[in-house]
PDB file as gemmi writes it, atoms N, CA and C in Angstrom:
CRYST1    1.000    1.000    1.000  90.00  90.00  90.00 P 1                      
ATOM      1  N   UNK A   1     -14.708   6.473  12.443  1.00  0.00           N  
ATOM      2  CA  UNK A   1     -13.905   7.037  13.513  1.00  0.00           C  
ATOM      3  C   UNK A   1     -14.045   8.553  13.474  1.00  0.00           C  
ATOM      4  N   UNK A   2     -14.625   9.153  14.334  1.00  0.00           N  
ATOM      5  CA  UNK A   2     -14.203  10.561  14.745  1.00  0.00           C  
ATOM      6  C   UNK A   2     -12.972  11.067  15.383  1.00  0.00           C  
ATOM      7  N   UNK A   3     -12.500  12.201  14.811  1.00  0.00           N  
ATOM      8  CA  UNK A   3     -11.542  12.527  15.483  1.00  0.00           C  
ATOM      9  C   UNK A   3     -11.407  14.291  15.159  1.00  0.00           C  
ATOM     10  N   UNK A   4     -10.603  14.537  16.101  1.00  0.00           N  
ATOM     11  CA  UNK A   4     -10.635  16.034  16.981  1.00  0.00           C  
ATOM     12  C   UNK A   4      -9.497  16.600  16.439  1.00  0.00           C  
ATOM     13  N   UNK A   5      -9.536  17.870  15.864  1.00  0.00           N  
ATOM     14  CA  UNK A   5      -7.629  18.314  15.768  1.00  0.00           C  
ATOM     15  C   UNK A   5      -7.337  19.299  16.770  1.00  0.00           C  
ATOM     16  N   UNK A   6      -6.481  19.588  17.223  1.00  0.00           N  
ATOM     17  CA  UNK A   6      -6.300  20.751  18.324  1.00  0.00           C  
ATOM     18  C   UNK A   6      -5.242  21.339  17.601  1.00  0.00           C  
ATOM     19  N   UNK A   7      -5.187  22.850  17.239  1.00  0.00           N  
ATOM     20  CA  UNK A   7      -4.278  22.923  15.745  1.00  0.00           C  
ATOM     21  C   UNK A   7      -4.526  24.682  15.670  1.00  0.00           C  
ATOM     22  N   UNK A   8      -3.504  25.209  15.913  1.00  0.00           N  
ATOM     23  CA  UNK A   8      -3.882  27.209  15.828  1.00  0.00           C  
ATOM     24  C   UNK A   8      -3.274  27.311  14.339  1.00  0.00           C  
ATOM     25  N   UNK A   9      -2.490  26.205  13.407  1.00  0.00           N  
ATOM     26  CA  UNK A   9      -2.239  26.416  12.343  1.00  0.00           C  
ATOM     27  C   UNK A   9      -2.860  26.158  11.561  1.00  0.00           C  
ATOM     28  N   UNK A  10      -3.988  26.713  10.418  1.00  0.00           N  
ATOM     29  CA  UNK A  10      -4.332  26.751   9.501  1.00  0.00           C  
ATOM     30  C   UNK A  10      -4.002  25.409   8.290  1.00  0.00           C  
ATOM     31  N   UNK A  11      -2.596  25.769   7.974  1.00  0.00           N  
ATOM     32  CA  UNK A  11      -1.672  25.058   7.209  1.00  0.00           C  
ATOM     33  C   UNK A  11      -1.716  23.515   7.723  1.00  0.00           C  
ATOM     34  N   UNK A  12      -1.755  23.275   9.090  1.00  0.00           N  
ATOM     35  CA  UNK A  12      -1.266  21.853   9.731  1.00  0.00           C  
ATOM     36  C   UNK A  12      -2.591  21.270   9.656  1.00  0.00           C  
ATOM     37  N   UNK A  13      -3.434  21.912   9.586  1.00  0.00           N  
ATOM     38  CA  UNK A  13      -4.884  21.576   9.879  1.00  0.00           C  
ATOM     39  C   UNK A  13      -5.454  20.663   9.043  1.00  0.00           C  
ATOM     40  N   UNK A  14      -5.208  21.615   7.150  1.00  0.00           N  
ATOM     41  CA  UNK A  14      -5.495  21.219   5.966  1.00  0.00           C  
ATOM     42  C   UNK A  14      -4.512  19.832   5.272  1.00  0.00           C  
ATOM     43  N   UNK A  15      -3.385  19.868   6.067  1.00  0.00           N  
ATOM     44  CA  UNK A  15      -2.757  18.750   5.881  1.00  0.00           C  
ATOM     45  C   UNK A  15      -2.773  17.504   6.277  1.00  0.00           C  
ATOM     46  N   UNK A  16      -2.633  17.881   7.847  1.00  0.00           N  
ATOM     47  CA  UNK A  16      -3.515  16.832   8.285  1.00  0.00           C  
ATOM     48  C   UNK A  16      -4.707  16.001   7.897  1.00  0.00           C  
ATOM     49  N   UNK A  17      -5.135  16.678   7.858  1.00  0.00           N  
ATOM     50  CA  UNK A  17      -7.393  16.355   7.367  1.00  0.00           C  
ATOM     51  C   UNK A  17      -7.078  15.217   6.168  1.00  0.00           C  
ATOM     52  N   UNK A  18      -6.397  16.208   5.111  1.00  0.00           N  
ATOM     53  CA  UNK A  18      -6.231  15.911   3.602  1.00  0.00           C  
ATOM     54  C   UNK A  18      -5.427  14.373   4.304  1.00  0.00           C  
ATOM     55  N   UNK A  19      -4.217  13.932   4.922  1.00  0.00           N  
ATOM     56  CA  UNK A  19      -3.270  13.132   5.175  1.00  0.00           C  
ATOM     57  C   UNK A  19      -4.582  11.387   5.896  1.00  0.00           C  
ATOM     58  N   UNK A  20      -4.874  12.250   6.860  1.00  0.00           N  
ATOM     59  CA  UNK A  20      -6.173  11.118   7.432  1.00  0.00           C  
ATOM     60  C   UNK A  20      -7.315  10.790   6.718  1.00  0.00           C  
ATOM     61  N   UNK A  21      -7.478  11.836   5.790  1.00  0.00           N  
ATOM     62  CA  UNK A  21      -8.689  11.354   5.153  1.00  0.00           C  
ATOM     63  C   UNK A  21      -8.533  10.784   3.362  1.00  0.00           C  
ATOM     64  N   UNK A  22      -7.029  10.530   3.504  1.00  0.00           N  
ATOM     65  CA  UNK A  22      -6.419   9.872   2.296  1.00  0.00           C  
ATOM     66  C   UNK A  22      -6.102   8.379   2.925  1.00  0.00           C  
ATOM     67  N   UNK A  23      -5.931   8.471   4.179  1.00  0.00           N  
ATOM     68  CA  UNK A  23      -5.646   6.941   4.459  1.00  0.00           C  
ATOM     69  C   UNK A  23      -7.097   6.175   4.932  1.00  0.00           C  
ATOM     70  N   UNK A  24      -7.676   6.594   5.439  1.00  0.00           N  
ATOM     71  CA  UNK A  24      -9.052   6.281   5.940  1.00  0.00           C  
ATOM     72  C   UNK A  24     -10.567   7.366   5.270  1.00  0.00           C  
ATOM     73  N   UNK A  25     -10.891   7.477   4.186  1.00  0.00           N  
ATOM     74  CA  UNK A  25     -12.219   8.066   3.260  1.00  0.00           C  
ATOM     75  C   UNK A  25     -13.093   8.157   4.787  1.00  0.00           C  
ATOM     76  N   UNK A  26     -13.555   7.091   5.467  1.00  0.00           N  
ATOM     77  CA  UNK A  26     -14.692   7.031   5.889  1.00  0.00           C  
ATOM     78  C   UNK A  26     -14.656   7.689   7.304  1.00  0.00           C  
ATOM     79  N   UNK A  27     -13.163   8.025   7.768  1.00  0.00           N  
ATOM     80  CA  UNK A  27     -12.872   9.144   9.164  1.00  0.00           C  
ATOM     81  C   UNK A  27     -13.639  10.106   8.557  1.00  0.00           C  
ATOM     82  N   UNK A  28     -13.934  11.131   9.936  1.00  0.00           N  
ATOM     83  CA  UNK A  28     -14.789  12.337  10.383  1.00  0.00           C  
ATOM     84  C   UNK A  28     -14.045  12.749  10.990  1.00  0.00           C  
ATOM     85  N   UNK A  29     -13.778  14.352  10.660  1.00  0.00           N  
ATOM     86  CA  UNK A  29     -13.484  15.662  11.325  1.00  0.00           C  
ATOM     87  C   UNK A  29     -14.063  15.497  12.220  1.00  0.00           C  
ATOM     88  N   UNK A  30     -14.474  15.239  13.159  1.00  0.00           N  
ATOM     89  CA  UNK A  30     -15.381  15.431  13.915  1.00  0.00           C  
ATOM     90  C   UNK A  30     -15.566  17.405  14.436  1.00  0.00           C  
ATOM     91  N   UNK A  31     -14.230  18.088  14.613  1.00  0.00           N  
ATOM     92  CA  UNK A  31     -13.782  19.588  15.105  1.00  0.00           C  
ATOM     93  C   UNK A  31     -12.528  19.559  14.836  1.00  0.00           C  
ATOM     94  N   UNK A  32     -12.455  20.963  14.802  1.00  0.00           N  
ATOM     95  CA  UNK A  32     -10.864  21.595  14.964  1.00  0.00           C  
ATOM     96  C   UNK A  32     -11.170  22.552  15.936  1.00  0.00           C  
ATOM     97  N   UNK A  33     -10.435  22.951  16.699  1.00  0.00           N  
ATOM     98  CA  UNK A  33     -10.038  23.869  18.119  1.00  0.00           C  
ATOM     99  C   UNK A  33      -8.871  24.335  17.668  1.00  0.00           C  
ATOM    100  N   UNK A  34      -8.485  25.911  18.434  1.00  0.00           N  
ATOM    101  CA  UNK A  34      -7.702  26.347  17.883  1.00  0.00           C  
ATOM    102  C   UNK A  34      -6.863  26.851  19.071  1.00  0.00           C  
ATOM    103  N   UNK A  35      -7.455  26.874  20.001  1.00  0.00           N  
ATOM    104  CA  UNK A  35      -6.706  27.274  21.787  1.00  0.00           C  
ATOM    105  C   UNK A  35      -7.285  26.478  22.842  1.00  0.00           C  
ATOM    106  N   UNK A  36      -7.296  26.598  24.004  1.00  0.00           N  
ATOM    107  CA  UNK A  36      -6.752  25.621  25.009  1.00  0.00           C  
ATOM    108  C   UNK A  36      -8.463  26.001  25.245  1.00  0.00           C  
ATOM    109  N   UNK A  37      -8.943  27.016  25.367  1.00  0.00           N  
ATOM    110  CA  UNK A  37     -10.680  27.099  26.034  1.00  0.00           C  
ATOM    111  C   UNK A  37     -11.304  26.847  24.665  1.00  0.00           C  
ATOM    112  N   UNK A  38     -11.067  26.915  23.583  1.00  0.00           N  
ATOM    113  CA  UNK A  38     -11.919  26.149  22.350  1.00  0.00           C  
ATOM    114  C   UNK A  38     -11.602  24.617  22.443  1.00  0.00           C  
ATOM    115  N   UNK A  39     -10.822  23.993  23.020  1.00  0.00           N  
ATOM    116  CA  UNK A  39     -10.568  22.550  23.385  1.00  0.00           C  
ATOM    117  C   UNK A  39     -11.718  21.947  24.488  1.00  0.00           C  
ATOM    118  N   UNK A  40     -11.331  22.884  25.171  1.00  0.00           N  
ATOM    119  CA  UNK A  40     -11.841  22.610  26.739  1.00  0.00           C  
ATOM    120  C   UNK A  40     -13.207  22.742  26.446  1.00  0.00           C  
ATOM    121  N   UNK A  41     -13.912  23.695  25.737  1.00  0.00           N  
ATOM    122  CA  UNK A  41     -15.420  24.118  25.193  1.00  0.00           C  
ATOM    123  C   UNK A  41     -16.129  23.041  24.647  1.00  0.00           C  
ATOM    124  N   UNK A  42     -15.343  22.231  23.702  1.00  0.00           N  
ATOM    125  CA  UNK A  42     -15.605  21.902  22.529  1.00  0.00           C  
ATOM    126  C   UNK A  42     -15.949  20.254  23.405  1.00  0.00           C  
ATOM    127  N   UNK A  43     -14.728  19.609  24.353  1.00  0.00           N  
ATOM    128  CA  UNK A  43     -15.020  18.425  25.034  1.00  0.00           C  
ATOM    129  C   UNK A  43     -16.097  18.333  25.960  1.00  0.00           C  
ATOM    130  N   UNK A  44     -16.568  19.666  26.525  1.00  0.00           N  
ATOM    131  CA  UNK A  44     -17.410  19.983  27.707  1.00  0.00           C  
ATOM    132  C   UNK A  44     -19.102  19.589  26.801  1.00  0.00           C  
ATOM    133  N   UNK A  45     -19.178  20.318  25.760  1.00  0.00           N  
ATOM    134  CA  UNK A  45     -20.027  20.558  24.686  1.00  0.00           C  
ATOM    135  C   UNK A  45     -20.501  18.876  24.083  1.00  0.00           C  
ATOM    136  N   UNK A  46     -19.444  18.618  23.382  1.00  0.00           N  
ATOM    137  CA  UNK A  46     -19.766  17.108  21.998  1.00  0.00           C  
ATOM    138  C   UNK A  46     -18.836  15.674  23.342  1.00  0.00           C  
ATOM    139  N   UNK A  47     -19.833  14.910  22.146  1.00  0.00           N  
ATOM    140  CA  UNK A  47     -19.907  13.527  22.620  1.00  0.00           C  
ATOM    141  C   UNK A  47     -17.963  13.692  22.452  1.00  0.00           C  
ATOM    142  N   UNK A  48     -17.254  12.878  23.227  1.00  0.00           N  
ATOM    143  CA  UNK A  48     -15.845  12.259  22.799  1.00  0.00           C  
ATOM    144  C   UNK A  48     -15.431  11.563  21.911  1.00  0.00           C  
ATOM    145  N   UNK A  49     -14.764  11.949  21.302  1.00  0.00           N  
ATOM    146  CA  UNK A  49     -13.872  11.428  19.842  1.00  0.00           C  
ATOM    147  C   UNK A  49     -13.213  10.648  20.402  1.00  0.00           C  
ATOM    148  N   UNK A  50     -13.217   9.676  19.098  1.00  0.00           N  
ATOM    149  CA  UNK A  50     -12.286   8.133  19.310  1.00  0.00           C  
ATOM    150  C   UNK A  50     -11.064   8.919  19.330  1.00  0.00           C  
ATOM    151  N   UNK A  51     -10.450   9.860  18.709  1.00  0.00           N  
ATOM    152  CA  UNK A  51      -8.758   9.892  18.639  1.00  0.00           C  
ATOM    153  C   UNK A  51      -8.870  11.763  18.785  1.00  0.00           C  
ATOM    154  N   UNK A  52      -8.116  12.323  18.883  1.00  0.00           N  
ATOM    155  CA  UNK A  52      -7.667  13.500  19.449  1.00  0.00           C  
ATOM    156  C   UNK A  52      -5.951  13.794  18.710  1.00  0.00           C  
ATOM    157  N   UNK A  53      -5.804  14.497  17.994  1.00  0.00           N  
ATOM    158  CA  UNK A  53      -4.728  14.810  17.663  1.00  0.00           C  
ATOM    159  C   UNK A  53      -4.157  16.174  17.470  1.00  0.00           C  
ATOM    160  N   UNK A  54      -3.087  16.493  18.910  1.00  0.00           N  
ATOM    161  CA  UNK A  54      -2.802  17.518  19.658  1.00  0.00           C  
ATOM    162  C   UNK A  54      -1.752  18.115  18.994  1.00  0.00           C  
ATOM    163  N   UNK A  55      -1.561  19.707  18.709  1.00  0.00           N  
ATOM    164  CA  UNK A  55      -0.257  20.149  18.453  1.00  0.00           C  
ATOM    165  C   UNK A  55       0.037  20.529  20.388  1.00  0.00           C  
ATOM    166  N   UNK A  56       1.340  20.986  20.588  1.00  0.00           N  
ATOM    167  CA  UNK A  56       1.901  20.925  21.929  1.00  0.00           C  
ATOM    168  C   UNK A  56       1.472  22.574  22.078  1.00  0.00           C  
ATOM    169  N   UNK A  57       2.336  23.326  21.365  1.00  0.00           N  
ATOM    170  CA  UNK A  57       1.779  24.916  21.176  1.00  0.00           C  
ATOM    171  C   UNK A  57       0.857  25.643  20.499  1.00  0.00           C  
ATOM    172  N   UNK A  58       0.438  26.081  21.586  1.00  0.00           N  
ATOM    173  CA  UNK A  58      -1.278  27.126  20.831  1.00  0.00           C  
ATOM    174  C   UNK A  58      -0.965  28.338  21.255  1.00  0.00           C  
ATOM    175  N   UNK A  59      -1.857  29.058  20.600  1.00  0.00           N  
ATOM    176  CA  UNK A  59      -1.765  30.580  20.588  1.00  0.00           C  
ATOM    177  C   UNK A  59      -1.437  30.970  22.247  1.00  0.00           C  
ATOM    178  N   UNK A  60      -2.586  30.285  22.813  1.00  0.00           N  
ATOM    179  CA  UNK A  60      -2.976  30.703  24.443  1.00  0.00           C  
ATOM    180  C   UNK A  60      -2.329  29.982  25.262  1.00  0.00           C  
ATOM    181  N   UNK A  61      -1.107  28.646  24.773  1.00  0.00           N  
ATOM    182  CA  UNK A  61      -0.446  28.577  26.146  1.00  0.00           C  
ATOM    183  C   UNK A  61      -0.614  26.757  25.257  1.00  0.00           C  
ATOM    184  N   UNK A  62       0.607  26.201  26.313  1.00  0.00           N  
ATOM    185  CA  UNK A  62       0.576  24.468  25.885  1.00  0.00           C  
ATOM    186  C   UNK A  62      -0.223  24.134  26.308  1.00  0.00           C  
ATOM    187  N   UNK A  63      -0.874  22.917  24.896  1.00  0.00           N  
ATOM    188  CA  UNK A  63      -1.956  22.538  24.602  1.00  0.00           C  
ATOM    189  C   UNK A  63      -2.245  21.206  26.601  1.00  0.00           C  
ATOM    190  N   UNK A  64      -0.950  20.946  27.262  1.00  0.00           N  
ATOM    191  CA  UNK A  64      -1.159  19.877  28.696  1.00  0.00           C  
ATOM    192  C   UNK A  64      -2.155  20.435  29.363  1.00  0.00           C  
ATOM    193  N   UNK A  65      -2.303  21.893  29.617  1.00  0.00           N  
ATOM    194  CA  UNK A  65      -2.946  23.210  30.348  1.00  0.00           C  
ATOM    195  C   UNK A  65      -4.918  22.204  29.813  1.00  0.00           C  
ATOM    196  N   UNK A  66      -5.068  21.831  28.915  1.00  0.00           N  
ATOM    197  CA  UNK A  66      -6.466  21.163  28.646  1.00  0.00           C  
ATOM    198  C   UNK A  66      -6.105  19.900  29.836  1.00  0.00           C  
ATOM    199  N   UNK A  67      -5.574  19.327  30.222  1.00  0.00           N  
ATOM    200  CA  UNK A  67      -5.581  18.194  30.958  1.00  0.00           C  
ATOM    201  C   UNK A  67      -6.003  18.514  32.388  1.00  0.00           C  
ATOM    202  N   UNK A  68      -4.932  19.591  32.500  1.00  0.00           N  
ATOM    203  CA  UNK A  68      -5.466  20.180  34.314  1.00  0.00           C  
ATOM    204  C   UNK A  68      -6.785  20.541  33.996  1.00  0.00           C  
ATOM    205  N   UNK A  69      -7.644  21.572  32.610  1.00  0.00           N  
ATOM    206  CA  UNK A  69      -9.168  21.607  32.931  1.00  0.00           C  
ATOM    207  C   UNK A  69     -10.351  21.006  32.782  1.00  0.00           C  
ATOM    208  N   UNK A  70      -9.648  19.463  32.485  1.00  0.00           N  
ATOM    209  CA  UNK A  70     -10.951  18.776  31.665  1.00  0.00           C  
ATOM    210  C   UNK A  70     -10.442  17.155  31.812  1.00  0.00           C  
ATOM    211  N   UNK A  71     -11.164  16.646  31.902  1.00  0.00           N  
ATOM    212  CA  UNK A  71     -11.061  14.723  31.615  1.00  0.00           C  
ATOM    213  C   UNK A  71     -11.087  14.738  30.706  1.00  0.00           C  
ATOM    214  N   UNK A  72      -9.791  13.756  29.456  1.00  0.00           N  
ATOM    215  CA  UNK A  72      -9.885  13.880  28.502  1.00  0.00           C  
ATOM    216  C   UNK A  72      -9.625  12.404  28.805  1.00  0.00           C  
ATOM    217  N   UNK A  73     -10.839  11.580  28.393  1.00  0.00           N  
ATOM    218  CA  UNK A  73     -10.783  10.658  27.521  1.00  0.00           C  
ATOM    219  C   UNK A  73     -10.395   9.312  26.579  1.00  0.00           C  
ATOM    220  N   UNK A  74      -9.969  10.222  25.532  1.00  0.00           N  
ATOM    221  CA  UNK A  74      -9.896   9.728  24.213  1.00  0.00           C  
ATOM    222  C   UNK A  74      -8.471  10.094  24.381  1.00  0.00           C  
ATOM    223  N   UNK A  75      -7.879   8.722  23.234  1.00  0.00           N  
ATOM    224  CA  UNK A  75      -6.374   8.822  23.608  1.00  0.00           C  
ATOM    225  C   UNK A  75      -6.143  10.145  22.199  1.00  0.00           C  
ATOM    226  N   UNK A  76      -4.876  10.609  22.627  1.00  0.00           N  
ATOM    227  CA  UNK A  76      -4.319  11.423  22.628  1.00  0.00           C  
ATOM    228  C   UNK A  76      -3.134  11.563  21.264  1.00  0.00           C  
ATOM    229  N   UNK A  77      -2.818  12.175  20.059  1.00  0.00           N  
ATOM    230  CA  UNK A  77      -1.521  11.717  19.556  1.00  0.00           C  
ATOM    231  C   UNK A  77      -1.329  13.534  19.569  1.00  0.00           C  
TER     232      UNK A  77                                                      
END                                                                             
């Protein structure tokens, strides 16, 4: 399974990763994004990730603002 973090925190990032990749070894980072046009870049760019896991606030504005610029896909947590 690939999966995507959308994440301007550092801290949430490494926890996360460490948290998913303690329950499942064989998941892939696939990316981390850190604002709403490194999201939008990053989906435009790479194949779609099975799972996507969104913080709500980013540096540049709520993370919904990716929905109005892009088809997203892959479900969403």
């Amino acid at each position: 399974m690939q999966v995507l973090i959308v994440e301007d925190e550092d801290l949430a990032v490494k926890k996360l990763s460490k948290t998913l990749l303690a329950i499942d070894p064989d998941l892939e980072i696939a990316g981390v994004t850190d604002s709403i046009r490194a999201t939008v870049d990053w989906l435009r760019e790479q194949p779609a990730p099975d799972l996507i896991f969104m913080d709500i606030e980013l540096a540049d504005g709520q993370s919904f603002e990716i929905f109005n610029r892009i088809e997203v896909t892959s479900p969403v947590i």
